[in-house]
KELUMLUM-833757 format. One record per residue (C-alpha): residue number from 0; residue in one letter; x, y, z. Coordinates in Angstrom, 2 decimals. Example, Ala and Ser with C-alpha at 12.3 -4.5 7.8 and 13.67 -1.06 7.14 Angstrom:
NODE, 0, A, 12.30, -4.50, 7.80
NODE, 1, S, 13.67, -1.06, 7.14
// end
This chain:
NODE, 0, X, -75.93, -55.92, 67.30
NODE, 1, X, -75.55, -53.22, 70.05
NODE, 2, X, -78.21, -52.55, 72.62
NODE, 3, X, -78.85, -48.47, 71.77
NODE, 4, X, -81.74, -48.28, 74.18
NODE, 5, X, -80.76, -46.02, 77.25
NODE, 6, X, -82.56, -47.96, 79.58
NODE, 7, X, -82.93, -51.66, 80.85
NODE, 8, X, -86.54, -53.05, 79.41
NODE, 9, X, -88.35, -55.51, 81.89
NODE, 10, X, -90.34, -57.98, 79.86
NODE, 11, X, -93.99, -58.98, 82.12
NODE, 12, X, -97.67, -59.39, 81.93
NODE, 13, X, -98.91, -57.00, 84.05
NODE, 14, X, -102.53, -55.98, 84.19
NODE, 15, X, -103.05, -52.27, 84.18
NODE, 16, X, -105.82, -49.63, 83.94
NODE, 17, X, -105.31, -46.80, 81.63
NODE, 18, X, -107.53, -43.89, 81.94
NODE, 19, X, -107.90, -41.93, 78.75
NODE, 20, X, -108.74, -37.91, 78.49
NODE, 21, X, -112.38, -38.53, 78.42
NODE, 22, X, -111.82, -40.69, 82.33
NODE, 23, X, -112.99, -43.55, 80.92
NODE, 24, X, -110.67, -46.34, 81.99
NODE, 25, X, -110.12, -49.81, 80.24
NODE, 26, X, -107.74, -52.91, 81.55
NODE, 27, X, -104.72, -53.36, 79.40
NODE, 28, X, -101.48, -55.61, 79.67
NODE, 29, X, -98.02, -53.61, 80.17
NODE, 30, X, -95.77, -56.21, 78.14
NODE, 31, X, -92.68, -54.19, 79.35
NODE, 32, X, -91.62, -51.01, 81.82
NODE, 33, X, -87.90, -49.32, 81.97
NODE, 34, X, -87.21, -46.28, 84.23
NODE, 35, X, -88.44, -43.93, 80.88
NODE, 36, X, -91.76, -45.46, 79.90
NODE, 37, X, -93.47, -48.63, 78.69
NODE, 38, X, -95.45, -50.32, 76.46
NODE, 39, X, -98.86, -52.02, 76.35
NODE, 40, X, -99.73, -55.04, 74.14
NODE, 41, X, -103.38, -53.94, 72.96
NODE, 42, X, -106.21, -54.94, 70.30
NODE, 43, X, -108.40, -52.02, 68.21
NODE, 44, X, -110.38, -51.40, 71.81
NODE, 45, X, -107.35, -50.67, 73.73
NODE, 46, X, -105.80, -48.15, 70.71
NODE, 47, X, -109.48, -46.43, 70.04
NODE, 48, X, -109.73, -46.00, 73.99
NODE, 49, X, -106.31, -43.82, 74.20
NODE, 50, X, -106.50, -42.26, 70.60
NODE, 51, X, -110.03, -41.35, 70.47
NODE, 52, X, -109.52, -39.39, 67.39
NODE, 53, X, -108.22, -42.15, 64.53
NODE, 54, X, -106.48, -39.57, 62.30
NODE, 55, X, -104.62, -37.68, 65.56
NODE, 56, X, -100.95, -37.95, 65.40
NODE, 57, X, -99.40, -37.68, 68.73
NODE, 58, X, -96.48, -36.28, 67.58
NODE, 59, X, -98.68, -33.18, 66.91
NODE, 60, X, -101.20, -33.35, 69.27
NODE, 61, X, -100.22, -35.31, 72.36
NODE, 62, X, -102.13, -38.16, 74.20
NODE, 63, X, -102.07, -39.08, 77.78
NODE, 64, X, -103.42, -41.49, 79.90
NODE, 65, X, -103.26, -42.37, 83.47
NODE, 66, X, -101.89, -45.82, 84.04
NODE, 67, X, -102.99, -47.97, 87.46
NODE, 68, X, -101.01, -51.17, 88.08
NODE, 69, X, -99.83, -53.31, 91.05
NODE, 70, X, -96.46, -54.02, 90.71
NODE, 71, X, -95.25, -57.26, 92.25
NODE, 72, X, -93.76, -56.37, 96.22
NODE, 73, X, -95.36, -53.34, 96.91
NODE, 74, X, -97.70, -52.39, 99.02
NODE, 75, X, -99.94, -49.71, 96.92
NODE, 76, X, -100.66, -49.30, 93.20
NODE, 77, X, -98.32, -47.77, 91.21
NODE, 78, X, -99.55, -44.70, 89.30
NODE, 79, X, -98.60, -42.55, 86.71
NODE, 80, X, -99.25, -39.82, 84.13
NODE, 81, X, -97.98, -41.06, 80.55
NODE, 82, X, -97.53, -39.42, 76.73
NODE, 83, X, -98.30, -41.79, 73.49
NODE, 84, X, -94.87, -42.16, 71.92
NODE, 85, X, -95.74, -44.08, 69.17
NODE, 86, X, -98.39, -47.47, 68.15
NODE, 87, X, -96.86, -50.37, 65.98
NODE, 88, X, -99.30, -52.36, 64.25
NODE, 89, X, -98.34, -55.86, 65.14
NODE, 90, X, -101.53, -57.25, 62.58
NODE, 91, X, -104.99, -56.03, 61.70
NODE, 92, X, -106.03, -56.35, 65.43
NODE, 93, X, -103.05, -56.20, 67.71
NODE, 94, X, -101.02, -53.50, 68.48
NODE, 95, X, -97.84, -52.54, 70.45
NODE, 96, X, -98.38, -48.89, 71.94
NODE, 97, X, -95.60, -47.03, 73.48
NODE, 98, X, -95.68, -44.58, 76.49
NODE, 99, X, -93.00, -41.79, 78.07
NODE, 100, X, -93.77, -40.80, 81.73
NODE, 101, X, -94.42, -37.39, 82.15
NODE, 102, X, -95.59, -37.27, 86.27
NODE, 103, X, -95.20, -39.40, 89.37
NODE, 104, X, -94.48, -38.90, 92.70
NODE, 105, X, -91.43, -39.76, 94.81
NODE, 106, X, -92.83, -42.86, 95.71
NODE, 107, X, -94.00, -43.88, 92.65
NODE, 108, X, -90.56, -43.55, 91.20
NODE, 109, X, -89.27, -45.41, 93.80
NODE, 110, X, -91.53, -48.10, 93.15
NODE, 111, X, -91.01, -48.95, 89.36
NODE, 112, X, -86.90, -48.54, 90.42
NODE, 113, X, -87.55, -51.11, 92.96
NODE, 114, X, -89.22, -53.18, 90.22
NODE, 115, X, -87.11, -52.90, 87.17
NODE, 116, X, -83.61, -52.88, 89.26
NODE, 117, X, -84.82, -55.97, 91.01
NODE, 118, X, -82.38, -59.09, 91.24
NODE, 119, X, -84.76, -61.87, 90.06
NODE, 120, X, -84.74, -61.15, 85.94
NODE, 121, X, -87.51, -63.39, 85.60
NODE, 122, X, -90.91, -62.39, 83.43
NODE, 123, X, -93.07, -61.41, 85.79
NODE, 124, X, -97.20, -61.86, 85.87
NODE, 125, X, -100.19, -60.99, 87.94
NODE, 126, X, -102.45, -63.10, 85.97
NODE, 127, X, -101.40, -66.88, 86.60
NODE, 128, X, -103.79, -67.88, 84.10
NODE, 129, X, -101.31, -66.49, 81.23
NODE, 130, X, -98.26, -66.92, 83.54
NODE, 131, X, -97.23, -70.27, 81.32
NODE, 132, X, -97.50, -67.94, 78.37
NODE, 133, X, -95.47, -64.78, 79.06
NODE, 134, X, -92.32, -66.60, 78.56
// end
């Protein structure tokens, strides 16, 4: 099968905030990042806290959210201003949620570059408690 996806994905366990439209924020888990967006790994909580309207499709009305994380290396948080692309409903309570970037800075971009282009391909983790599991 041929890889159709325009850009590389980097599988990890990051621990992020996302800020909804209301600014309330709630910790998540980015389960992947490439240089166009990424996607969080979420339960009913996490999808209720970025759609807070269960019948809104984002293809009609968009959703953002403001996403916090440290990524491994770098001095300062990484920050960004994403769109809800889509939400796949992995069972009744988890859910894979997909993001687009819309806004960062210079730096910013220079950041997640740094991270996704780096030469260790390994999963990377924060969270060394669910290190053993991310692989």
């Amino acid at each position: 099968m041929n890889e159709l996806r325009q850009f590389p994905r980097v599988h990890t366990r990051l621990e992020a905030e996302l800020t909804n439209g209301e600014g309330e924020s709630r910790q998540a888990i980015i389960s992947n990042l490439s240089p166009g967006g990424l996607m969080i790994h979420g339960d009913i909580a996490i999808k209720q806290h970025i759609c807070e309207f269960e019948d809104r499709d984002p293809m009609q009305e968009p959703v953002e959210v403001h996403l916090r994380c440290k990524l491994p290396g770098e001095p300062q948080p990484f920050l960004c201003r994403c769109r809800l692309i889509y939400i796949r409903r992995l069972s009744q309570t988890e859910f894979d949620i997909g993001f687009r970037y819309l806004d960062m800075s210079e730096i910013h971009a220079g950041m997640l570059h740094r991270f996704i282009f780096r030469k260790d391909p390994k999963v990377v983790s924060l969270d060394t408690r669910r290190a053993g599991n991310a692989g």
